[in-house]
Structures are given as C-alpha cells and as structure tokens.
C-alpha positions as CSV (number, residue, x, y, z in Angstrom):
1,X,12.3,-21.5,4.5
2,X,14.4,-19.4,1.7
3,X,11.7,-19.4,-0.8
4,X,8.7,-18.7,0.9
5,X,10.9,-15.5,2.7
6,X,12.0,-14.7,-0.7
7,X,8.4,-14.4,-2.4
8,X,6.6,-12.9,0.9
9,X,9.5,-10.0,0.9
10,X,9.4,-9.7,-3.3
11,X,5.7,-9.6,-2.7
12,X,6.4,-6.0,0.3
13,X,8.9,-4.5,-1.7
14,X,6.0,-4.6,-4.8
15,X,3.5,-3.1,-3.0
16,X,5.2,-0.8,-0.6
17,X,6.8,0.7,-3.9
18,X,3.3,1.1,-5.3
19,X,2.1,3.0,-2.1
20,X,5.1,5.3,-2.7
21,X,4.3,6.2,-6.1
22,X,0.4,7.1,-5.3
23,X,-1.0,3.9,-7.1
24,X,-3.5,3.0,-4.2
25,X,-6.3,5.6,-4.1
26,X,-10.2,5.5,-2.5
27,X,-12.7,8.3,-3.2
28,X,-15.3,8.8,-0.9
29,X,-18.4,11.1,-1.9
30,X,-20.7,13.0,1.0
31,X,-23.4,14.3,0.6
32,X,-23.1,18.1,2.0
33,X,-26.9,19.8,1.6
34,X,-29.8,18.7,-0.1
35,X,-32.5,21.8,-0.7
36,X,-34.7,20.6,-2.6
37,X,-33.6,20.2,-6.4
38,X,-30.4,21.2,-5.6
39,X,-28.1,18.4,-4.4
40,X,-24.7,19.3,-3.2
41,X,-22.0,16.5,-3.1
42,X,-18.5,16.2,-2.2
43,X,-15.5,13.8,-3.6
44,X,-12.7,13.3,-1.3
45,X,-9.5,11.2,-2.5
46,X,-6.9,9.4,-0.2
47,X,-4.3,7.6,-0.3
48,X,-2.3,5.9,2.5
49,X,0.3,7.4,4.1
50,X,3.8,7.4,2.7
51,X,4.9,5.7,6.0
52,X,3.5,3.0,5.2
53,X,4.7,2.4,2.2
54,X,8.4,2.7,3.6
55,X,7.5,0.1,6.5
56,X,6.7,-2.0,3.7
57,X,9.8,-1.6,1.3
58,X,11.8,-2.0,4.4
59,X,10.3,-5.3,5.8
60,X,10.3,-6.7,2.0
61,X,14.0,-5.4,2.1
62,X,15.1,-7.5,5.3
63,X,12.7,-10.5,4.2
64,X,14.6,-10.6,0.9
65,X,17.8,-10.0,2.2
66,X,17.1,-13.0,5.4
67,X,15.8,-15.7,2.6
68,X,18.8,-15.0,0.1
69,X,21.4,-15.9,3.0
70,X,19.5,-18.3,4.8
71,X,20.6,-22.1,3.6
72,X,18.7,-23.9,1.6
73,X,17.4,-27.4,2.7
C-alpha cells in the first residue's frame, strides 16, 4: 500500500504543478463569417482552471504524506 500511494500522489503533485504554471493549453478555431472569398476565423486558447490544479497538488500532497507514514508490509 506505501508505494503505490507514494507514486499515484508523486504522479498529482507533477501534474497539478504543471496546471499551475499554464503548461496545459487547447486552441479551438471557429469559424465566424464566410462571404465569399473572405473567410473569417477565430482562435481561442484555454487552459484549466487554476482550481484545479491546487485540488491536485493538494490530494498528491496528502497521498504522499499517507504512503510515507503508512507501514510497510
């Protein structure tokens, strides 16, 4: 049980601390008019919420923390 809740909570703190820093990005492009041989497009970039990226760290954090004192069998 220690190592498998030390790797899963390593694994949380890794990429809740990448959603913090702004790693994790999707661009979406729409199509806004079409008239004839004009094409107008738009790109639109997100990233997850900041929130989530603490929920993370914070689970890793407590996942960590419950596999180092747990005893090892």
């Amino acid at each position: 049980m220690r190592t498998p809740a030390l790797i899963v909570g390593a694994l949380l703190l890794i990429f809740g601390g990448l959603i913090l820093t702004g790693v994790f990005k999707t661009q979406t492009t729409e199509k806004v008019a079409d008239i004839g041989p004009l094409e107008i497009t738009k790109t639109e970039t997100k990233s997850p919420p900041l929130n989530y990226g603490w929920i993370l760290v914070g689970v890793g954090a407590i996942a960590v923390v419950a596999g180092a004192l747990s005893k090892k069998k």
